[in-house]
N, CA, C and O of each residue as an XYZ file, in Angstrom:
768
protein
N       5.936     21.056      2.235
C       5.079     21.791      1.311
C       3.611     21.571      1.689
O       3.329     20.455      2.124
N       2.786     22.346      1.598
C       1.155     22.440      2.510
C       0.581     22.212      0.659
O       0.954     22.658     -0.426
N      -0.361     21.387      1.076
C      -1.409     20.831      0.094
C      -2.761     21.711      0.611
O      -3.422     21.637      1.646
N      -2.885     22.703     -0.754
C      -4.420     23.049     -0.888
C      -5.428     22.007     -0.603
O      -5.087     20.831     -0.731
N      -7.145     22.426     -0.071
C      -7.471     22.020     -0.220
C      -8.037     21.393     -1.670
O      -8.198     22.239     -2.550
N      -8.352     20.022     -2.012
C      -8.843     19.381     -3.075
C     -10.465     21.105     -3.878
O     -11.212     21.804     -3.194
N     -10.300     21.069     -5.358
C     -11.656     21.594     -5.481
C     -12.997     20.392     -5.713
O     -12.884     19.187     -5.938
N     -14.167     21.159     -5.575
C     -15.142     20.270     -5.851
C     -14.920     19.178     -7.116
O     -15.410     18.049     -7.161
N     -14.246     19.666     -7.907
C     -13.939     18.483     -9.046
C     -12.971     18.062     -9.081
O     -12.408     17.636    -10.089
N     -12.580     18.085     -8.047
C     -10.539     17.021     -8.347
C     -10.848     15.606     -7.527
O     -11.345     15.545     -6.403
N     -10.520     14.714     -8.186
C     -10.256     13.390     -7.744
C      -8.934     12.843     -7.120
O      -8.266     11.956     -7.651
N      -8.616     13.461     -5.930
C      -7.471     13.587     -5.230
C      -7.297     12.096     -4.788
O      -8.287     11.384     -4.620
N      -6.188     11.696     -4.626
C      -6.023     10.180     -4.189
C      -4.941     10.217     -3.458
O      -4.004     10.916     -3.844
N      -4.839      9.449     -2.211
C      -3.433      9.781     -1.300
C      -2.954      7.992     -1.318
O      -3.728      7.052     -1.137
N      -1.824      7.927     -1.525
C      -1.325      6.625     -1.488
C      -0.672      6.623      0.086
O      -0.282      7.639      0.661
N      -0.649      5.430      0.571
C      -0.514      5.962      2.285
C      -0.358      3.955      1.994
O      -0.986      2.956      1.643
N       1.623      4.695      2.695
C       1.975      3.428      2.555
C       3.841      3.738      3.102
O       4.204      4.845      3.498
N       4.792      2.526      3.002
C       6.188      2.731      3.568
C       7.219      2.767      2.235
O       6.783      3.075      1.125
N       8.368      2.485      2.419
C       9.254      3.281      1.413
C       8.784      2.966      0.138
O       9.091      3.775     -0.737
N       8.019      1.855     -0.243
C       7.619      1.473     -1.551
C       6.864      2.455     -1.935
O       6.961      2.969     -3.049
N       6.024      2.815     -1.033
C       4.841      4.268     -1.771
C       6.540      5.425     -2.087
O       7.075      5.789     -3.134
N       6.831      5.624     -0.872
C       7.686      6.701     -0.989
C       8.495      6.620     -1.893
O       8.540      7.689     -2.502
N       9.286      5.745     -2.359
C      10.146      5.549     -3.473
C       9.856      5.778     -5.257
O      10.469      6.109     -6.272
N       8.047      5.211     -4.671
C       7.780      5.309     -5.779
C       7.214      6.494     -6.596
O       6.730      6.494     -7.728
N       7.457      7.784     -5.472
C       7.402      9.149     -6.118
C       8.629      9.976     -6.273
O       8.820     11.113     -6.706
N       9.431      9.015     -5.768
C      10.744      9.413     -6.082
C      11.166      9.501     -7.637
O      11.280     10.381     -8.489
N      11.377      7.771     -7.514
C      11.390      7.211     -9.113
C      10.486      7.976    -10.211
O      11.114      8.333    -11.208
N       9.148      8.275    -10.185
C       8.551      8.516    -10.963
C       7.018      9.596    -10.465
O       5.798      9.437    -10.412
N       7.906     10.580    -10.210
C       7.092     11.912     -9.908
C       5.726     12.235    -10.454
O       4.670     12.460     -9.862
N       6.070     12.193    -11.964
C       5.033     12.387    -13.150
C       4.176     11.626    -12.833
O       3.103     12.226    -12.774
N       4.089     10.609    -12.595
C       2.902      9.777    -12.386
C       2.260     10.292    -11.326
O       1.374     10.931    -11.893
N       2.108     10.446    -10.224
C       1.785     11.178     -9.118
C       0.647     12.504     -9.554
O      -0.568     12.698     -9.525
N       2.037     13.318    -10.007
C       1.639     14.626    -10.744
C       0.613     14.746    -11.623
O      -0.333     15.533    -11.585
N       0.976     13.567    -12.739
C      -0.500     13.568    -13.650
C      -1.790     12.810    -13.283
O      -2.783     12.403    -13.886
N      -1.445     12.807    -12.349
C      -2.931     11.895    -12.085
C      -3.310     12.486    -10.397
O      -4.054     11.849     -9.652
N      -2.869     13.358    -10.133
C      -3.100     14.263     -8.937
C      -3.411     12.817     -8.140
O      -4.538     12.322     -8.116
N      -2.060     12.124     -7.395
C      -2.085     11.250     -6.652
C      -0.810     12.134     -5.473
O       0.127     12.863     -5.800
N      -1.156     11.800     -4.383
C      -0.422     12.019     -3.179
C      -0.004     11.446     -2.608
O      -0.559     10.949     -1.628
N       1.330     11.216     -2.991
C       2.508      9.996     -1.953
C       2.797     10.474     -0.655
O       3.496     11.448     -0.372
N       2.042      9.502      0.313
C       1.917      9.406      1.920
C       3.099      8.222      2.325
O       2.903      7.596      3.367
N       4.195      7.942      1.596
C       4.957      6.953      2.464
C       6.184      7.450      2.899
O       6.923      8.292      2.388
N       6.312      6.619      4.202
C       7.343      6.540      4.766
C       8.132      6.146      5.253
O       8.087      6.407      6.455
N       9.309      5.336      4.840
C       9.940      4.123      4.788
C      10.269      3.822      6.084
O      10.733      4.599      6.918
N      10.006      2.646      6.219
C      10.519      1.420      7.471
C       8.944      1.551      8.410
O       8.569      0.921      9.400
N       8.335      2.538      7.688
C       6.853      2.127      8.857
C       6.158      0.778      8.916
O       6.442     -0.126      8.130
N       5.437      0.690      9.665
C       4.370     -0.993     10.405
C       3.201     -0.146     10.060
O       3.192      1.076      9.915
N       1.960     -1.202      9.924
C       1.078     -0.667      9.688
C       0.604      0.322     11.035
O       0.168      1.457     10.843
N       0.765     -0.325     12.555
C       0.288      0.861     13.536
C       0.980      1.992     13.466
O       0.445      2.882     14.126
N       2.206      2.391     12.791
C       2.431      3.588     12.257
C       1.904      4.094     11.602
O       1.698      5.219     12.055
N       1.456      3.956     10.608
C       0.647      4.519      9.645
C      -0.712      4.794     10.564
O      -0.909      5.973     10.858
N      -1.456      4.022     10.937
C      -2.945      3.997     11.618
C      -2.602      5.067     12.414
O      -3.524      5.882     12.383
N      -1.500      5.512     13.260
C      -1.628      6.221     14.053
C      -1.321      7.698     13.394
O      -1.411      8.682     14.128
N      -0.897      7.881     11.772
C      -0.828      9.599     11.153
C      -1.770      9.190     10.570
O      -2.395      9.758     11.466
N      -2.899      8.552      9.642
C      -3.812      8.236      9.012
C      -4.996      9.580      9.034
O      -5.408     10.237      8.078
N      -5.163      9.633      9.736
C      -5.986     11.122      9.743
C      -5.281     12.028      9.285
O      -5.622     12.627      8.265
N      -4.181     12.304      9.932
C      -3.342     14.015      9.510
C      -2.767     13.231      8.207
O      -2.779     14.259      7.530
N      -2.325     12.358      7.392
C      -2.053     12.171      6.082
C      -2.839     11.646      5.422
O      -2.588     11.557      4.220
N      -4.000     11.136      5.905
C      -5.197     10.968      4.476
C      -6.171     11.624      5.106
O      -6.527     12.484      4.300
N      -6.906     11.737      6.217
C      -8.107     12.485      6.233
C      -8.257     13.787      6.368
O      -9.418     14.121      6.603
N      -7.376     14.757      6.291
C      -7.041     15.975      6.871
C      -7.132     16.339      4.867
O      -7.749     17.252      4.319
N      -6.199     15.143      4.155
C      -6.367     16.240      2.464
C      -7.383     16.057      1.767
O      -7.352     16.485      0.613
N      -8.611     15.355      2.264
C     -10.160     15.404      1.396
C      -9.711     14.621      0.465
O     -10.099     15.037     -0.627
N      -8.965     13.517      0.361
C      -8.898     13.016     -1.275
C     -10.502     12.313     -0.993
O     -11.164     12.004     -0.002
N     -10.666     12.274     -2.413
C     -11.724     10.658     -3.065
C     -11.809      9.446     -2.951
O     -12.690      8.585     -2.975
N     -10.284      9.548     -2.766
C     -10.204      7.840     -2.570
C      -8.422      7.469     -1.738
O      -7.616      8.366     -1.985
N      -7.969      6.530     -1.034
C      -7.000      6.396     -0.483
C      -6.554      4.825     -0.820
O      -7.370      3.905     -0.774
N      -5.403      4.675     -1.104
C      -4.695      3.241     -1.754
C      -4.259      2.682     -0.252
O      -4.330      3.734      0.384
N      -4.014      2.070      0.323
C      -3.576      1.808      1.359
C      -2.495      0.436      1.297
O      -3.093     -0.637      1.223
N      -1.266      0.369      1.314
C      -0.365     -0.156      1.272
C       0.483     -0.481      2.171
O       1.512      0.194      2.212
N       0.372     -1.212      2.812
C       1.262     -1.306      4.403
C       1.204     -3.197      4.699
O       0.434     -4.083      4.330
N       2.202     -3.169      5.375
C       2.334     -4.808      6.207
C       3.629     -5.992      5.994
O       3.897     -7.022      6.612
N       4.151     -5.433      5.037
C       5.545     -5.656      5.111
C       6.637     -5.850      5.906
O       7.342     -6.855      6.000
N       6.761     -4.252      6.764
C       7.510     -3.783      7.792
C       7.189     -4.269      8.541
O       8.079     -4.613      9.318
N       5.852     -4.650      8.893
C       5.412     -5.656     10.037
C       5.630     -6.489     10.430
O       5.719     -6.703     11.638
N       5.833     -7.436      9.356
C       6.085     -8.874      9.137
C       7.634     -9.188      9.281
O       8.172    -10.222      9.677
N       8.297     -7.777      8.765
C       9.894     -8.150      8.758
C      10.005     -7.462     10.517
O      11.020     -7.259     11.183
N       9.215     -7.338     10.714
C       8.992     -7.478     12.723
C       9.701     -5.963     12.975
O      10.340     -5.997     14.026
N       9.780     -4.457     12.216
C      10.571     -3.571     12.125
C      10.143     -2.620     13.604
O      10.898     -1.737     14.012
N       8.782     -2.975     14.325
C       8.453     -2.227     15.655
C       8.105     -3.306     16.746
O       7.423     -3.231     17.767
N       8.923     -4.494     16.084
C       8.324     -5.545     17.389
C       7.818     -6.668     17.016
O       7.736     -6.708     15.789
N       7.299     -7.948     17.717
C       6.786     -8.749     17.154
C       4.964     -8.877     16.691
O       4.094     -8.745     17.552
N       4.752     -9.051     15.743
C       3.190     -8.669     15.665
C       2.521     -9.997     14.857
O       3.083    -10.541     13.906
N       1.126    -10.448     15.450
C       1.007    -11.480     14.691
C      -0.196    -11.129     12.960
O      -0.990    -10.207     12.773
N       0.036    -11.857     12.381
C      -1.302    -11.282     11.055
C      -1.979    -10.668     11.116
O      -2.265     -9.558     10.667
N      -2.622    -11.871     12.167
C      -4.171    -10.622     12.158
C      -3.546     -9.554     12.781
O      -2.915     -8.871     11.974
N      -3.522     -9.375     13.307
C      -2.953     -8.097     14.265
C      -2.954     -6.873     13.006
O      -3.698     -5.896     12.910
N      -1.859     -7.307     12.114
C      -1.578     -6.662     10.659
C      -2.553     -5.957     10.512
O      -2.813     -4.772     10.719
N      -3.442     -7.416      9.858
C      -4.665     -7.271      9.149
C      -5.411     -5.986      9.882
O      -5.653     -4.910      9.334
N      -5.750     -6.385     11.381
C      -6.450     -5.278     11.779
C      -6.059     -4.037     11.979
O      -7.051     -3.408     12.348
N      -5.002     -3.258     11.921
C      -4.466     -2.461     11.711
C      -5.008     -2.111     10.377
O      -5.753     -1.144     10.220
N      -4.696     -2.771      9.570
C      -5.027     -1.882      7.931
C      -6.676     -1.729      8.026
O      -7.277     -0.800      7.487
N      -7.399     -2.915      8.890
C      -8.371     -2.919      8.504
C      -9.462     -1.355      9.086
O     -10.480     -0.932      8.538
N      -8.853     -0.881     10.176
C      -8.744     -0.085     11.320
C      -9.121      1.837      9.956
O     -10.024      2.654      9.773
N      -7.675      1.542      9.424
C      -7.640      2.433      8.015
C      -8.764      2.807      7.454
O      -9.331      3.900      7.479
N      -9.125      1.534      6.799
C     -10.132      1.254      5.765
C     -11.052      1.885      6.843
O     -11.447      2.977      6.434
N     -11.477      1.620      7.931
C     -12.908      1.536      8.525
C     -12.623      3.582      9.066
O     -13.642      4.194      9.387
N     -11.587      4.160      9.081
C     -11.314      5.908      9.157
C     -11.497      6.244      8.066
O     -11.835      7.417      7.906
N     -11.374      5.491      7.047
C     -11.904      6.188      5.508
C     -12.886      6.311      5.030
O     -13.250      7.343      4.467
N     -13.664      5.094      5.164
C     -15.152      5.216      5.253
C     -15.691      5.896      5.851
O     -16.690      6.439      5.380
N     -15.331      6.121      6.948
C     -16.310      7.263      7.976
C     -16.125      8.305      7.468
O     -16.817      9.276      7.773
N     -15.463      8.351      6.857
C     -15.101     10.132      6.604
C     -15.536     10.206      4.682
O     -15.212     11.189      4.017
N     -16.087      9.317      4.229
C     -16.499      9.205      2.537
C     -15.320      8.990      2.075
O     -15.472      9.295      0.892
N     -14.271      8.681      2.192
C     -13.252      7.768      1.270
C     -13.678      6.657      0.780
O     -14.382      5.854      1.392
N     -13.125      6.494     -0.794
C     -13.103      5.186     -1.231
C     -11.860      4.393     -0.824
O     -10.746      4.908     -0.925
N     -12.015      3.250     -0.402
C     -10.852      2.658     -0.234
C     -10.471      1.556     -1.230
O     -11.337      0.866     -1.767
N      -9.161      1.401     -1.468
C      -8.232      0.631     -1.766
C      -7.328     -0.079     -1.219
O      -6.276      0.523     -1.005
N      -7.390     -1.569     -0.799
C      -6.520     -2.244     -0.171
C      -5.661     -2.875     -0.729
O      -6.190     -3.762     -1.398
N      -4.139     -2.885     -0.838
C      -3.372     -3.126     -1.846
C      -2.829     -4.261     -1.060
O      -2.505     -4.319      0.126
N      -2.808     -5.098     -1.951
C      -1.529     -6.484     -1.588
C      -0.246     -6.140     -1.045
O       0.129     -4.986     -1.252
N       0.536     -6.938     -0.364
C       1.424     -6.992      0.094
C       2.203     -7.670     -1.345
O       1.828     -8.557     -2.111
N       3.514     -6.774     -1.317
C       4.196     -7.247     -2.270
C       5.084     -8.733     -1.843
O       5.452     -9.157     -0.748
N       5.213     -9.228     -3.108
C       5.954    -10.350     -2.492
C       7.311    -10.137     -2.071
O       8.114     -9.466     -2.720
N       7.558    -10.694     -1.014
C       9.479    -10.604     -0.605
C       9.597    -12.122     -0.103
O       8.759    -12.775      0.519
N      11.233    -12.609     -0.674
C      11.995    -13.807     -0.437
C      12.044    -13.506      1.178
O      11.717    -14.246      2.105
N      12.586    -12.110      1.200
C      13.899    -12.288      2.739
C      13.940    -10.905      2.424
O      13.817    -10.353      1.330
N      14.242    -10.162      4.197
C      14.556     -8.674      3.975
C      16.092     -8.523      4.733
O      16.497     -8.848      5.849
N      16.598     -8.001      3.802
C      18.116     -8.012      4.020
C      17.892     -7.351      5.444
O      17.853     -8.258      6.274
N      17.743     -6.214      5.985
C      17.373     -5.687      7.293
C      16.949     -6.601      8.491
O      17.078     -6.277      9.671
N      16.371     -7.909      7.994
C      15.929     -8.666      8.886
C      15.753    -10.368      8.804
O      14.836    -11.171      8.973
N      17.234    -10.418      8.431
C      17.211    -11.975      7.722
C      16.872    -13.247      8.524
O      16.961    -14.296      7.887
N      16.547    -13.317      9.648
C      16.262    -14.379     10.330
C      14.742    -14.651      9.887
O      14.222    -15.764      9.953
N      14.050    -13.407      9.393
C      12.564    -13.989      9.477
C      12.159    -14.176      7.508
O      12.453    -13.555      6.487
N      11.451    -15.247      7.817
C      10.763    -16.216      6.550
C       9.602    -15.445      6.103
O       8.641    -15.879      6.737
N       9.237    -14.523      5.328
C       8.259    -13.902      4.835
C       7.371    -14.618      4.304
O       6.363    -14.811      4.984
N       7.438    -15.170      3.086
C       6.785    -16.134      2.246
C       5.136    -15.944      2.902
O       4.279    -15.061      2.952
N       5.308    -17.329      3.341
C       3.968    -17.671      4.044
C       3.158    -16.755      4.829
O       1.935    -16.853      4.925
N       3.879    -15.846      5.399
C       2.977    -14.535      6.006
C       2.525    -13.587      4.869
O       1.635    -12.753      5.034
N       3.231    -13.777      3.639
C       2.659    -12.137      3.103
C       1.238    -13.037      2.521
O       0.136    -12.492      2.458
N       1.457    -14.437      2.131
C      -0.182    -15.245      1.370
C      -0.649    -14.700      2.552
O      -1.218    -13.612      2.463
N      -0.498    -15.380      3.991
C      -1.740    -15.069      5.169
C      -2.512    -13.729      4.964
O      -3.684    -13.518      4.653
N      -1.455    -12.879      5.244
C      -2.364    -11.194      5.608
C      -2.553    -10.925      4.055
O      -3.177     -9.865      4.020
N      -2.289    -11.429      2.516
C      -2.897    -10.843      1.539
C      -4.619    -11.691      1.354
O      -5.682    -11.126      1.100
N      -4.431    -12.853      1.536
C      -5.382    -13.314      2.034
C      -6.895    -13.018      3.018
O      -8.081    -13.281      2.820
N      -6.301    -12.486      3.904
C      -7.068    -11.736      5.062
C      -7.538    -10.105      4.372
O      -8.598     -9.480      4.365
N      -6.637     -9.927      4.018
C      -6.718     -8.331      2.876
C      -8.003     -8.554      2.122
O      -9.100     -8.015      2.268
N      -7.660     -9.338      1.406
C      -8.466     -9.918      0.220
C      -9.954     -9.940      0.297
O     -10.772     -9.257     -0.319
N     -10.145    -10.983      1.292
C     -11.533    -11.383      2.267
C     -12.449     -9.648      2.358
O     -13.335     -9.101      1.700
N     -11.490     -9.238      3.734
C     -12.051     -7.983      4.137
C     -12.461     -7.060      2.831
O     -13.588     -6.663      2.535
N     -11.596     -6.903      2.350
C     -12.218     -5.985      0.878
C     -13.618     -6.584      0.253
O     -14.713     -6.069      0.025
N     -13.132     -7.780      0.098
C     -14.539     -8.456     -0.506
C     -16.287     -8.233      0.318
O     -17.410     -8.102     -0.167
N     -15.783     -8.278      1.708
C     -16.984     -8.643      2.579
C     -17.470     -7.411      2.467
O     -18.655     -7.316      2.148
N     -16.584     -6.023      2.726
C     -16.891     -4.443      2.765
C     -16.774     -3.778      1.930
O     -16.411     -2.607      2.036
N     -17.170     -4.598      0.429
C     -17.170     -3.490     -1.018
C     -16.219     -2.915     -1.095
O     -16.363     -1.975     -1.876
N     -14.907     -2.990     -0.533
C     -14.084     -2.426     -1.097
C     -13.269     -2.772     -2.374
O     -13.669     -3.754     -3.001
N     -12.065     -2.037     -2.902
C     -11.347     -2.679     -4.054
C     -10.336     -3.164     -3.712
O      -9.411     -2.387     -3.475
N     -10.086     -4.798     -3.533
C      -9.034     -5.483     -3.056
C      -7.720     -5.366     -4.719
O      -7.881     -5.976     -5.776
N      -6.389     -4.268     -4.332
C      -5.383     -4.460     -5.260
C      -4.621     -5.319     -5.804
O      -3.560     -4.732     -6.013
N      -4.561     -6.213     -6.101
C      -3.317     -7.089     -5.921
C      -1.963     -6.894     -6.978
O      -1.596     -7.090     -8.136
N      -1.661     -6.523     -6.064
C      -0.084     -6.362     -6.883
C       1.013     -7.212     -6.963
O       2.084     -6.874     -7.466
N       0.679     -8.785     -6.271
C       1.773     -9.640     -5.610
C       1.367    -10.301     -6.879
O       2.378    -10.245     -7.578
N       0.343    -10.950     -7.607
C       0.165    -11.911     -8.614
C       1.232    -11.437    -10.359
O       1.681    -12.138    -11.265
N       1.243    -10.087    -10.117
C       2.038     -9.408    -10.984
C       3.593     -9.222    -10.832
O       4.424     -8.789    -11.630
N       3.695     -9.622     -9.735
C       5.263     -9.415     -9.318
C       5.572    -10.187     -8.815
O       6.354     -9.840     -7.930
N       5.279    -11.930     -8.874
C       5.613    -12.614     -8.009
C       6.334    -13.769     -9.015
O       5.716    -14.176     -9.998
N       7.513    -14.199     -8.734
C       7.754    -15.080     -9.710
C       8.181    -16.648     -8.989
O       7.923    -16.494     -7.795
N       8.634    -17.860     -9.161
C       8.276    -18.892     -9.181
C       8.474    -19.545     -8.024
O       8.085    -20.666     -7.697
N       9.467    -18.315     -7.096
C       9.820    -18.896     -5.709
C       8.954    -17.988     -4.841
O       9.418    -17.671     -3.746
N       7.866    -17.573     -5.162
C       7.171    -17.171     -4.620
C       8.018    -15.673     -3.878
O       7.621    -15.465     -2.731
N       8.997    -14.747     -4.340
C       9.658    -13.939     -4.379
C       9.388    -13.165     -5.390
O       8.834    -13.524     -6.429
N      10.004    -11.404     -4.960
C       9.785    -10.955     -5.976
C      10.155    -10.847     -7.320
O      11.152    -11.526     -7.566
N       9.643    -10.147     -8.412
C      10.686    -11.000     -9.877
C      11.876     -9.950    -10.114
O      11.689     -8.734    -10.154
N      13.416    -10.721    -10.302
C      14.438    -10.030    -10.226
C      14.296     -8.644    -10.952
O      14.652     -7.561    -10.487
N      13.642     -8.895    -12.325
C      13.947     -7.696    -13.310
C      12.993     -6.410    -12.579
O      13.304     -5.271    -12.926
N      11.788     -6.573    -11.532
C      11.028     -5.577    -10.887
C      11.743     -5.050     -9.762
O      11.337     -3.991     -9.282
N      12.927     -5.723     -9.174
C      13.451     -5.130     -8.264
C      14.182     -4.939     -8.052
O      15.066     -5.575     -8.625
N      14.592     -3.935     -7.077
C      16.097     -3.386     -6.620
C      16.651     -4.388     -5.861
O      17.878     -4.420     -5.773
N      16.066     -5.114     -5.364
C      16.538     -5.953     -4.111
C      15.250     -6.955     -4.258
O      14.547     -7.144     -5.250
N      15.146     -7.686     -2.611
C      14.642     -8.758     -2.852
C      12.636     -8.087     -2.095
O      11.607     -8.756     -2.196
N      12.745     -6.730     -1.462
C      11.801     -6.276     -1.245
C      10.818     -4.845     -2.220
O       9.618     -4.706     -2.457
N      12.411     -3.750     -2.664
C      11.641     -2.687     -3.344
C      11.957     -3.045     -4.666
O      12.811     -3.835     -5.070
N      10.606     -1.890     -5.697
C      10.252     -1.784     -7.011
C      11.440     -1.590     -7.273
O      12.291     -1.356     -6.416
N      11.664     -1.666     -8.573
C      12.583     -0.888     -9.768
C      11.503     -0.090    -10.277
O      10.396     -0.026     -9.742
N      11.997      0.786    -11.787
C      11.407      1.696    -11.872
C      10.039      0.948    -13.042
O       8.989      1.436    -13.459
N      10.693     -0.406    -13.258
C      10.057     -1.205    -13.942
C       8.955     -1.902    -13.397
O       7.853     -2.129    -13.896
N       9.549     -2.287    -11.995
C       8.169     -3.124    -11.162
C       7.097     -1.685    -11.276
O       6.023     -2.000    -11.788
N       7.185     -0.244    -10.914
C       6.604      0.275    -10.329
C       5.205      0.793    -11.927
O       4.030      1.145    -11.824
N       6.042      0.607    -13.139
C       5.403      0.586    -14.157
C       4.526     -0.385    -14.204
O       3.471     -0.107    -14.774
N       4.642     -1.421    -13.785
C       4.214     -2.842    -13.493
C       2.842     -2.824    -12.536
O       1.877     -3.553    -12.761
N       2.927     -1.725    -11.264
C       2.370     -1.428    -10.499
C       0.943     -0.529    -11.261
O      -0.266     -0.756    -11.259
N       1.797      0.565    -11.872
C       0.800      1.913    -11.866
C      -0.852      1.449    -12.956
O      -1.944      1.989    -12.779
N      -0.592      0.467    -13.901
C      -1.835      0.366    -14.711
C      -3.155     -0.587    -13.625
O      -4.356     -0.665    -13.883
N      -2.599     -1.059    -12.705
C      -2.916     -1.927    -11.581
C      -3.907     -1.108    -11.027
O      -5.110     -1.350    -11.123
N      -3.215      0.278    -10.198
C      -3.293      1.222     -9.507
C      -4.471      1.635     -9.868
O      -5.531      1.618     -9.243
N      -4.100      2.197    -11.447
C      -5.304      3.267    -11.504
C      -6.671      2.690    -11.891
O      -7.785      3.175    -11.696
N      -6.218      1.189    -12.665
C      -7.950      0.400    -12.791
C      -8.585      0.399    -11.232
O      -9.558      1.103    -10.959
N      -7.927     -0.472    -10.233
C      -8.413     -0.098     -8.771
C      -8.839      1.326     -8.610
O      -9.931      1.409     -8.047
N      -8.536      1.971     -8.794
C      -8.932      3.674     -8.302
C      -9.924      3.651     -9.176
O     -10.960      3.324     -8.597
N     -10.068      3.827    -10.190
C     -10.806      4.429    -10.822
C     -12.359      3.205    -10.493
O     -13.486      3.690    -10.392
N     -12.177      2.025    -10.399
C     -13.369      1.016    -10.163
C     -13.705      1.587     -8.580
O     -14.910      1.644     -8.334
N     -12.988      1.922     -7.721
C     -13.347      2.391     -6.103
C     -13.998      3.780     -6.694
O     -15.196      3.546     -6.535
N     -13.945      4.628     -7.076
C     -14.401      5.488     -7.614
C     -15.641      5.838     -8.428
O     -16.015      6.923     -8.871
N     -16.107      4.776     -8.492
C     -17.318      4.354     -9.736
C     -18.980      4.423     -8.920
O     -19.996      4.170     -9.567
């Protein structure tokens, strides 16, 4: 389906991110819809996937502002082995195509995951603190709006919390409720 361009008064927002963005317009369309947000995900991507459609799916639809959600897939090693920073600079890569072009950006936390069934040999934990960490920083240093969505969904094993998820990586329709009041204070403060 081809997206008009944005008019002078729409506050278009593209979420640009892997199955979690995508799922989460699955689950809950309306939200999207009422708040003229544009789900850019596509499940099992790394962040140099994304960096590399980033133009033709966020800079090509004029939004206002772009959520940027990625580093997961990375970490669960889904295009290879990659180290943090590496991550980091990848998203950071994003952020720095959005700006050039007058996007507000939004850098969203890495959600928390125990273990990804897809890729059980590798220990997440400690990598998603590193690159949310590194996330964190960069937003701070470059005015951007650092999201965090892991402090809200993270429960005592430093995993995600059972009742938010389907599994031990994606939302339920509950985490993603969990998510959206998150969302739109970030947007709307990048926006300001």
């Amino acid at each position: 389906m081809e997206l008009k361009a944005p008019d002078k008064k729409e506050n278009r927002v593209v979420f640009m991110g892997n199955s979690i963005t995508e799922r989460w317009v699955d689950f809950n369309p309306d939200f999207f819809t009422k708040n003229n947000y544009v789900g850019r995900g596509i499940s099992g991507q790394t962040s140099s996937q994304m960096l590399l459609r980033f133009k033709q799916d966020v800079v090509n639809l004029k939004p206002k502002a772009v959520v940027i959600h990625a580093g997961t897939n990375d970490i669960a090693g889904n295009t290879g082995p990659i180290t943090i920073p590496e991550i980091a600079e990848n998203i950071f890569s994003m952020a720095e195509i959005a700006k050039a072009n007058n996007i507000k950006v939004v850098l969203a936390s890495v959600l928390p995951a125990s273990s990804y069934s897809w890729s059980p040999s590798i220990e997440p934990i400690e990598k998603i603190s590193e690159l949310n960490s590194l996330i964190k920083n960069y937003a701070k240093k470059n005015g951007m709006v650092y999201l965090d969505y892991y402090s809200s969904m993270v429960n005592d094993e430093k995993g995600l919390k059972k009742e938010y998820g389907r599994d031990t990586v994606h939302p339920n329709l509950e985490g993603y409720h969990v998510m959206e009041p998150l969302v739109i204070t970030a947007i709307k403060k990048a926006l300001k």
